[in-house]
C-alpha positions as CSV (number, residue, x, y, z in Angstrom):
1,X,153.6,154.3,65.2
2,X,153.8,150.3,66.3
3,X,152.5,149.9,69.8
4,X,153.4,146.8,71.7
5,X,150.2,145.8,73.1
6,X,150.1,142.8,75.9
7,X,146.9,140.1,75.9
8,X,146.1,139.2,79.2
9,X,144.0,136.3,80.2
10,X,142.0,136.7,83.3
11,X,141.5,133.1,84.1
12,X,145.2,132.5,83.7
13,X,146.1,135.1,85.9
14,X,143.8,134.8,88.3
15,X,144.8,131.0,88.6
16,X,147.9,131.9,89.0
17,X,147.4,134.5,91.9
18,X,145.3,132.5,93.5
19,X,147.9,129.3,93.9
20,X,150.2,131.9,95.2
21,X,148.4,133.7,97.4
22,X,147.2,130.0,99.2
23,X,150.7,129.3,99.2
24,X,151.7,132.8,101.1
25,X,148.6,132.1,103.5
26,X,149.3,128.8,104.2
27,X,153.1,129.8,104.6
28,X,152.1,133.1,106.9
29,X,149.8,130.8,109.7
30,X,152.8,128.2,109.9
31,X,155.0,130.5,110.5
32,X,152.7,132.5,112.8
33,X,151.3,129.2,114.5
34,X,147.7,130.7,112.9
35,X,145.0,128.1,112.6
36,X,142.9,128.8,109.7
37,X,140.1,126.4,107.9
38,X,140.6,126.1,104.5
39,X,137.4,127.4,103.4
40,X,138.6,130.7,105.1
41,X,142.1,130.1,102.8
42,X,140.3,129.5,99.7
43,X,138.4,132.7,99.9
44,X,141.0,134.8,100.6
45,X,142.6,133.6,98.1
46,X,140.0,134.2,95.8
47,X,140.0,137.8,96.8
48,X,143.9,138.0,96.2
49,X,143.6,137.0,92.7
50,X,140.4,139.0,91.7
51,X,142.6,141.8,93.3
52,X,145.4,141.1,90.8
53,X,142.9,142.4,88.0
54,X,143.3,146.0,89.9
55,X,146.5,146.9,88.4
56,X,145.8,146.5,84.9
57,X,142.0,147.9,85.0
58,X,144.0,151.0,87.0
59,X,147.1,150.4,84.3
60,X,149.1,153.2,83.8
61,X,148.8,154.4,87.5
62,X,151.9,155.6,89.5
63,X,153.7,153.2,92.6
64,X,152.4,155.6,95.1
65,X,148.9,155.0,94.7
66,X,149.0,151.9,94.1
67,X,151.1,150.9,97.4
68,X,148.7,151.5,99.5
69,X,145.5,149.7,97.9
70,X,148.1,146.9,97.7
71,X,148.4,147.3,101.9
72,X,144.7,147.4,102.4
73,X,144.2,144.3,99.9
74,X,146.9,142.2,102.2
75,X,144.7,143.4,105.0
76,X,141.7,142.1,103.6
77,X,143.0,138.9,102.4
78,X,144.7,138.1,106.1
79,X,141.6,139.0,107.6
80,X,139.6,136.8,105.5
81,X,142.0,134.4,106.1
82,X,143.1,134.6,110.1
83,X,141.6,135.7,112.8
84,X,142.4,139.1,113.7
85,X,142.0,140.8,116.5
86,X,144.4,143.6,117.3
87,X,146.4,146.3,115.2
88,X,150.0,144.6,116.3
89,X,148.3,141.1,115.7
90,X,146.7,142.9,112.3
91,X,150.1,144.3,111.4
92,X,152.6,141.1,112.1
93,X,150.2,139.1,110.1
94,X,150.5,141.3,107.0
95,X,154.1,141.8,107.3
96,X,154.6,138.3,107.3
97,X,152.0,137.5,104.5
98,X,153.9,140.5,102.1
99,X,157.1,138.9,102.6
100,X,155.9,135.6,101.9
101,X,154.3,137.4,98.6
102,X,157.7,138.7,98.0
103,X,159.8,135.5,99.2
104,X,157.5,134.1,96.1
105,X,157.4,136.9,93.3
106,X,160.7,137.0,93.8
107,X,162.0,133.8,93.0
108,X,159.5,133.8,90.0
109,X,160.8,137.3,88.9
110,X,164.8,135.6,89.1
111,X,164.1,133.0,87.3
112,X,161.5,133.5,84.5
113,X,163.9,137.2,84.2
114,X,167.4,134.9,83.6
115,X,165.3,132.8,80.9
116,X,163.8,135.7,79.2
117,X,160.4,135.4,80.1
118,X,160.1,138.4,82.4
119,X,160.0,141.5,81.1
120,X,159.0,145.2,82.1
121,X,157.0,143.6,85.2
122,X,154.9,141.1,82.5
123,X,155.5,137.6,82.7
124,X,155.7,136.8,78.8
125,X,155.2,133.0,79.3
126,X,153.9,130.7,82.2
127,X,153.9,126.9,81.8
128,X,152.1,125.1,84.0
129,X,154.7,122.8,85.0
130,X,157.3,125.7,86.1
131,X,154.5,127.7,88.1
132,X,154.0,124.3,90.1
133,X,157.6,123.6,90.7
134,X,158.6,127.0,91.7
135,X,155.9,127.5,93.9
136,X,157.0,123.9,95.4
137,X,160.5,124.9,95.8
138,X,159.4,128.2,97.1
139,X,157.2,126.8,100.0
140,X,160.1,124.5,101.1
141,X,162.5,127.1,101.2
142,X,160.4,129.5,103.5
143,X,159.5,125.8,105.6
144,X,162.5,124.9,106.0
145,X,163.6,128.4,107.5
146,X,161.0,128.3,109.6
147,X,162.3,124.9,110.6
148,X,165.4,126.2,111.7
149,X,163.8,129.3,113.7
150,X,161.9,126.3,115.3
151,X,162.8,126.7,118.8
152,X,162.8,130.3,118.9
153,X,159.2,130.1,117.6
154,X,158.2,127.7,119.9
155,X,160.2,128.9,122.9
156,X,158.2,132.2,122.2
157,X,154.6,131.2,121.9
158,X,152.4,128.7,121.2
159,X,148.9,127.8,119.8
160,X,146.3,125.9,121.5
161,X,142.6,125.2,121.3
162,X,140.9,125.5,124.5
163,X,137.5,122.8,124.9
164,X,134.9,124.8,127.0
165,X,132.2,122.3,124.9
166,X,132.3,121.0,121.4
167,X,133.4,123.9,119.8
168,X,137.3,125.3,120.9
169,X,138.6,128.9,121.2
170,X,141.8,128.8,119.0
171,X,144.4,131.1,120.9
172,X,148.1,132.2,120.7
173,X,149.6,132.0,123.7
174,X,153.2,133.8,125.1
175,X,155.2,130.9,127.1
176,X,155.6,132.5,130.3
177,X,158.0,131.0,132.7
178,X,157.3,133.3,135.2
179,X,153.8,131.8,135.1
180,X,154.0,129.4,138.4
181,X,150.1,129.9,139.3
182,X,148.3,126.7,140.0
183,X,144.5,126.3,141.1
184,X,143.8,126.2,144.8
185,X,142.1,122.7,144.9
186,X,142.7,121.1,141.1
187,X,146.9,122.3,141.5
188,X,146.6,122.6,137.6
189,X,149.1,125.0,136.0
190,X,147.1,127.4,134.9
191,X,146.6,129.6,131.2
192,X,145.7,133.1,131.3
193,X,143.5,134.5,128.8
194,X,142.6,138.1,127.9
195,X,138.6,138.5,128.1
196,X,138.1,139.7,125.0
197,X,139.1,136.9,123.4
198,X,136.5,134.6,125.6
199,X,132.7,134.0,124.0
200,X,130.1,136.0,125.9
201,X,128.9,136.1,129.2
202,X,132.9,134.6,129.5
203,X,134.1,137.8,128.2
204,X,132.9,139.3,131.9
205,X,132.5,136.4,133.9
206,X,130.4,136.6,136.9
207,X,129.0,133.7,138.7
208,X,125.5,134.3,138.1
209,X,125.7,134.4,134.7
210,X,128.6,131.9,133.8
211,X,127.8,129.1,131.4
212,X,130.6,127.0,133.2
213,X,131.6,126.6,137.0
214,X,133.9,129.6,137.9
215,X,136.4,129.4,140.6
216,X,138.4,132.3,142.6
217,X,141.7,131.6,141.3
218,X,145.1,133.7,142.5
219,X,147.8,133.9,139.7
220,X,151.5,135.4,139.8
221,X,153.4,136.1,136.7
222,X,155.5,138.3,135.0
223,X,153.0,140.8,134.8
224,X,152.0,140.7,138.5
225,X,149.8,139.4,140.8
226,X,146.5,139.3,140.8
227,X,143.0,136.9,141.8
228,X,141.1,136.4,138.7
229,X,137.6,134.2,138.0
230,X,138.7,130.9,136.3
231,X,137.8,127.5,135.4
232,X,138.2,123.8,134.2
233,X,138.3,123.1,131.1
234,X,136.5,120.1,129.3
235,X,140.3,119.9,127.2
236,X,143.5,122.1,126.1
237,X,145.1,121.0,123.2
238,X,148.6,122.3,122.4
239,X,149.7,122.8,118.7
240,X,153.3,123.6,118.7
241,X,154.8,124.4,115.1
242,X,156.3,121.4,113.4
243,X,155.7,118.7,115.8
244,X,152.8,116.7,117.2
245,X,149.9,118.3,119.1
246,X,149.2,117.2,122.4
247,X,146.5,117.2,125.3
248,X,147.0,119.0,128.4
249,X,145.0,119.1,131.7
250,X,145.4,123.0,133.2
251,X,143.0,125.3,134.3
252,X,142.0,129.1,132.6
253,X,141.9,132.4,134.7
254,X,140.4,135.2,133.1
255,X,142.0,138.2,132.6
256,X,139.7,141.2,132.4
257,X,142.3,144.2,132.8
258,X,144.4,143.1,130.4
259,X,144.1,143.7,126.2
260,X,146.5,141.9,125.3
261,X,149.9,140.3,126.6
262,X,152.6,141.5,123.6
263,X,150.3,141.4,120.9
264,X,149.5,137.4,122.3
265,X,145.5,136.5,123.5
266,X,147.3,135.1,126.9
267,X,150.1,133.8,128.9
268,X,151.2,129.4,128.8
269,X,152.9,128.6,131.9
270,X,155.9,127.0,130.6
271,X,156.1,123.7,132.5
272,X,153.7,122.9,130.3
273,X,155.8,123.0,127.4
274,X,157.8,120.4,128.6
């Protein structure tokens, strides 16, 4: 009896997976407003396409246990990759990263299928020239959608880096224009964070053991009102999606009742969007 058999090239393939799952990270944080460094990219990647290796070491193995290895691999790699620190945050992220996979597998599927080169979920032949153009082509068309969502995205939430010394905490905020707090003797607008996002001794500030200068500070938004401990910091820097960061004076009230405010680290008042 003639068997078919299928030589696969590890390097290749994990080359390729890799390229693709950079370009699905890199993708997911724009389109998520994530910030993260490439060194954190490039090992997630490198996990993705040692991953990829899983399916044919497991070959013949049914959809059903494979789906959910494949859920806790996007996990991993998004965690790797972004910093993750609830189950909605967790959850959103790898949504949009398996879409992006998708967005990108299937494009490759379409066209490698029409030209013959696609077969029974084997990619016969790969050039190196097609991969890069497809992958380029691919990127720009899940860019440019997110282009058009751009004021949606940006009317929802934003991401900022907040400068209590040299080293910023990167956060996602929800635009709140409810938010009309100011403090008492700066007037600054002012950004409410969830403690558990702050470093320690911030992440249950008290006065006596505060790193920085706390201040009482009394905040109204849409989630109520409440006094909370806040203070100065050195520099906020917004990073709104598609367009040009920019530096903002406010001040920072801690929240310490709240986990989380709709899956976002805190609330951005939203004359400061302006």
């Amino acid at each position: 009896m003639n068997e078919e058999v299928f030589i696969i090239y590890a390097d290749i393939l994990i080359l390729i997976n890799f390229v693709l799952d950079f370009i699905c990270l890199f993708i997911s944080g724009k389109l998520l407003s994530k910030r993260s460094g490439l060194l954190r990219m490039f090992f997630a990647s490198l996990f993705g396409a040692g991953y990829s290796l899983v399916y044919y070491l497991l070959y013949p193995i049914d959809w059903f246990y494979m789906l959910p290895l494949h859920i806790i691999a996007a996990f991993i790699i998004c965690k790797i990759s972004f910093r993750l620190l609830t189950f909605k945050e967790a959850a959103k992220t790898v949504v949009i990263y398996i879409l992006s996979s998708a967005l990108l597998g299937g494009i490759l599927n379409a066209v490698y299928g029409i030209t013959g080169r696609f077969s029974d979920g084997i990619y016969t032949e790969i050039s190196a020239p097609s991969l890069i153009i497809i992958s380029v082509l691919s990127t720009l068309v899940a860019l440019a959608y997110s282009l058009l969502c751009k004021k949606r995205v940006t009317a929802k939430s934003m991401h900022a880096d907040i400068y209590l010394d040299t080293e910023p905490i990167s956060v996602n905020l929800l635009v709140d224009s409810g938010n009309m707090a100011t403090e008492p003797f700066s007037s600054l607008p002012v950004i409410i964070l969830c403690s558990q996002i702050m470093p320690p001794p911030l992440n249950e500030p008290s006065i006596d053991t505060s790193p920085v200068p706390l201040r009482v500070i009394p905040v109204k938004s849409s989630t109520g009102s409440s006094v909370l401990l806040g203070f100065i910091p050195k520099k906020v820097i917004l990073r709104p999606l598609f367009q040009k960061e920019k530096t903002i004076e406010a001040a920072v009230a801690i929240d310490t009742k709240t986990a989380d405010f709709a899956t976002y680290d805190g609330l951005l008042p939203g004359s400061l969007c302006i």
